[in-house]
N, C-alpha and C positions, 0 to 999 in steps of 0.2 A: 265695704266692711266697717266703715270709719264710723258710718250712720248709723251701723247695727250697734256700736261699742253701747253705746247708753242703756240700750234696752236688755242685752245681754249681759255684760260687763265680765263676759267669764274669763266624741265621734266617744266606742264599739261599745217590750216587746211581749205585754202577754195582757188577755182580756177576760173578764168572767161576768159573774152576772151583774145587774143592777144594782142589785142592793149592797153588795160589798162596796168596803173601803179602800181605799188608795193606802198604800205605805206611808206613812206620816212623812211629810219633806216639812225643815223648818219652813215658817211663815216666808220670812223674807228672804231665802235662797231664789235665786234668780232661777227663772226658766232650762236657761242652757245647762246652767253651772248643779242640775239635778236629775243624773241619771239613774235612777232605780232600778235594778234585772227585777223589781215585782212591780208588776199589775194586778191589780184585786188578786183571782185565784188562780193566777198562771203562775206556771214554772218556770217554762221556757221560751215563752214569748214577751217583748216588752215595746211598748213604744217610746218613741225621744224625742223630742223638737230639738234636731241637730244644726248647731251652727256652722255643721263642715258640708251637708248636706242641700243646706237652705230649705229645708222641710222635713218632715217626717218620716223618723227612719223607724222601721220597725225592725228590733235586734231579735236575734236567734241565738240563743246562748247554750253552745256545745261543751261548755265544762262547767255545768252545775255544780260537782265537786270542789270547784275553784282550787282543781289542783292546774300550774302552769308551768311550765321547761326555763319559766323569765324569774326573776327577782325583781322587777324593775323598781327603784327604789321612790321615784313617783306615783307607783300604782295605786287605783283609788278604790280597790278590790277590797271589802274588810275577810283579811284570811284567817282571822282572830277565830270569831263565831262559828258555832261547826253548820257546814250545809245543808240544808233543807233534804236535797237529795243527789247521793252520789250516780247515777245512771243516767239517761236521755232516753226519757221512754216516748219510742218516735211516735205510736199513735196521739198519744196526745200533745207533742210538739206539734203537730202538721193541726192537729182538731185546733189547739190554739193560733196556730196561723192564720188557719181557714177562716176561723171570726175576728181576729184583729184584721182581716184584710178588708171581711166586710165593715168592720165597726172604722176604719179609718177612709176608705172610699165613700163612704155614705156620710160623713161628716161626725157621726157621731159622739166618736172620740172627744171632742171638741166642747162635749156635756158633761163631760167626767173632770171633777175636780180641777187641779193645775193647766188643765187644756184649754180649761175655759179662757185664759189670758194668751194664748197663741193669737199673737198676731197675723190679717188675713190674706198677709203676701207668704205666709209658713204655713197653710191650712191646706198643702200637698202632700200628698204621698210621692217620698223620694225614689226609697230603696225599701230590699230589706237586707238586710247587715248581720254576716256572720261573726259574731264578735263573742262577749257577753266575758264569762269571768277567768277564760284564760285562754289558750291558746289553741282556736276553732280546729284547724288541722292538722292535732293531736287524736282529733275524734276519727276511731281505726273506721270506721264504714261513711268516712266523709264523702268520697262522691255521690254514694247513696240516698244524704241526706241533703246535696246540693240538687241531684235529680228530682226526689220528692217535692222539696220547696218549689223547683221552675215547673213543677208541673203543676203546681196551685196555683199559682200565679198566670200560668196560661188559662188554667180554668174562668179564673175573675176574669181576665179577659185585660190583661195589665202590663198587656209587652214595653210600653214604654216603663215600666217602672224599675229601676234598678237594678241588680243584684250583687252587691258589694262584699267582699270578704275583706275583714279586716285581719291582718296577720303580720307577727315579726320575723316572718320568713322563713323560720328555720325547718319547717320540714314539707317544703315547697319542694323537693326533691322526689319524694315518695312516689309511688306509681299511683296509689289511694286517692291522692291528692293533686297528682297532673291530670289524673281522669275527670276530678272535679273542676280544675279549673278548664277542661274543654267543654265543660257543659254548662259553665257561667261564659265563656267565652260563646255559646249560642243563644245564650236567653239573656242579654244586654248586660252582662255582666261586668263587674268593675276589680282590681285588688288593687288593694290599699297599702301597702310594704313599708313596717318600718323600718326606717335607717336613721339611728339617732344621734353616730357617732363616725367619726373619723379616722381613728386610731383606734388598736387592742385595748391598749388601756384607759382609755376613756368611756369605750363599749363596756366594758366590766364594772367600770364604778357606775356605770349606768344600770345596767341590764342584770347582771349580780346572774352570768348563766353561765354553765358549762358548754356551751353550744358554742361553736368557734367562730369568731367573727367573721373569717373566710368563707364558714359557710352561710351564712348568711349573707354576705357579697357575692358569692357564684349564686346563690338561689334565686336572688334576684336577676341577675344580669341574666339569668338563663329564662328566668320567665317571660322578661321585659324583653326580649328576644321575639319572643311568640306575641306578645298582646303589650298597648302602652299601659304602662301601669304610673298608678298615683305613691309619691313617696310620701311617708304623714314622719314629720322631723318634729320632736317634742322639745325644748331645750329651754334649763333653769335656772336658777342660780342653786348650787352646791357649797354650803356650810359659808353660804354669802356671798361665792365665786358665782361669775356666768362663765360660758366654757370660754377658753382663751382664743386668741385670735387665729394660732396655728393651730387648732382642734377647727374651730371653723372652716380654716384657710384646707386641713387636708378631708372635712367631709365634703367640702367641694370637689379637692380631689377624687374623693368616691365616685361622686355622682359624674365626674368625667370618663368615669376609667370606666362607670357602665355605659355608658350611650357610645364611646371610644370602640366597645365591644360590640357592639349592634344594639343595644339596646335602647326601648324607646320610655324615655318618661313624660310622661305627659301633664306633670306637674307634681310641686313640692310644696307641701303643706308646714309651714311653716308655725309651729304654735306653741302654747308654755303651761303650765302648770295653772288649773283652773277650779278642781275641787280638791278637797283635802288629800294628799298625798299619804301614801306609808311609812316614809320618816319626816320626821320633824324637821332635819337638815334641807332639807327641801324647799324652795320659796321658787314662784313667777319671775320671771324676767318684766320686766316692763314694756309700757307700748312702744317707745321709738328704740328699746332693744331686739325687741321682735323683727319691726321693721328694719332694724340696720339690716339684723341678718338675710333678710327676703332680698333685699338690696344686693348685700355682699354675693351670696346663691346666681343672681341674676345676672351680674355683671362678670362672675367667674366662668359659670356653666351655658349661659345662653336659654339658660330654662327657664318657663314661667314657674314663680313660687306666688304663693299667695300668704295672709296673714292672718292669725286666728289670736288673740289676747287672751289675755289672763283675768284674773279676781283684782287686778291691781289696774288703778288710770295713773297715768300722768301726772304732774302737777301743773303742768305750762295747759 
């Protein structure tokens, strides 16, 4: 990861024709650190050069509304501007798949503006990743549209390729929703859970949600149960705080009390604030604050965590 900091320094897809243009990204915004949900003339398709993926992830974004159940006060969502379009209109989510699947198998992608500078150990197709501007299974016909995506992808002929849901857990409960994840659990599927906080009150200055921290600790432990699942832990400094030592010390606690319960994690994604946030009180952690805490995770819980940086280096 250390190799990657320079070229990245920073996770949750649409293709159209030729002649359009990309979404303006400033000049000098780094690669990683510029997630778009637009592609030329898609809506609901986007591609990413992800640096939690190590290749390209092609997102599927089920709350075009960009309405979410989270507040998260690092969201890099703009919920300012009103939406292009409130619905998921599936025919042409799946028609935009179907050609970003071709246009990134076929290298294509790779001709289109900002791709042109992917570097060619990231010129893979990872996943593709339910994510996009708010929170994926909230969408009421989600298995439906987990089915339809793995059966596109079986089409291309792309079993080894991904299928990741990114999600904060909270309605991993749902029948809608257990259904879909048994149908990512057969087409190489991945969930991604976040867990950002340790205590009640730290989850709330975080997450700024009516959804109970509890449930979002049984949702997981009960999924992670069934299938090993990836934690992705974002964590920042807050009006110039990074979290304190006993916020760290009990989200370890967390992550004992689910593996304690059966559950299996199969890794903790440890990373910080990388593109512009929703408030300003908001700021990255630094590199060897990332890594202490990958450190701290490892040496508490016995878990492999990994590291993912910020917009910020070092000075040593």
């Amino acid at each position: 990861m250390n190799a990657e900091r320079g070229a990245m320094n920073e996770k949750r897809d649409n293709a159209g024709s030729e002649s359009s243009s990309l979404i303006a990204q400033p000049a000098a915004l780094p690669l990683f650190a510029s997630h778009s949900r637009s592609f030329e003339t898609n809506r609901f398709v986007y591609p990413v050069v992800s640096r939690r993926s190590g290749g390209v992830s092609i997102g599927v974004n089920l709350n075009p509304d960009k309405v979410c159940n989270f507040d998260c006060i690092y969201c890099q969502v703009d919920r300012v501007s009103a939406a292009e379009t409130r619905f998921v209109g599936v025919p042409q989510l799946l028609d935009e798949l179907d050609r970003m699947l071709d246009l990134v198998a076929s290298g294509a992608l790779f001709e289109h503006g900002k791709f042109a500078a992917t570097p060619p150990h990231l010129r893979r197709l990872n996943d593709i990743a339910f994510s996009g501007d708010g929170e994926p299974t909230t969408y009421k016909n989600f298995d439906e549209i987990i089915a339809a995506c793995a059966e596109l992808k079986r089409k291309h002929g792309l079993d080894d390729v991904k299928m990741v849901l990114i999600t904060n857990a909270s309605m991993l409960h749902r029948p809608t929703v257990a259904r879909g994840l048994e149908i990512l659990d057969a087409h190489n599927g991945e969930v991604w859970a976040k867990l950002e906080a340790g205590t009640e009150a730290y989850y709330q200055l975080i997450e700024r949600t009516k959804i109970p921290f509890r449930q979002v600790l049984d949702n997981i432990t009960a999924a992670a149960r069934v299938r090993p699942l990836v934690i992705q832990a974002l964590f920042m400094r807050v009006g110039g705080e990074p979290p304190s030592p006993a916020e760290l010390d009990a989200f370890c606690d967390r992550l004992n009390e689910i593996t304690a319960a059966g559950g299996t994690l199969k890794l903790v994604q440890i990373y910080t604030v990388a593109r512009k946030p929703a408030e300003s009180f908001v700021a990255p952690l630094s590199d060897a604050e990332v890594d202490a805490i990958v450190a701290l995770v490892e040496n508490r819980t016995g878990l492999k965590a990994q590291a993912f940086y910020g917009m910020t280096t070092d000075a040593a």
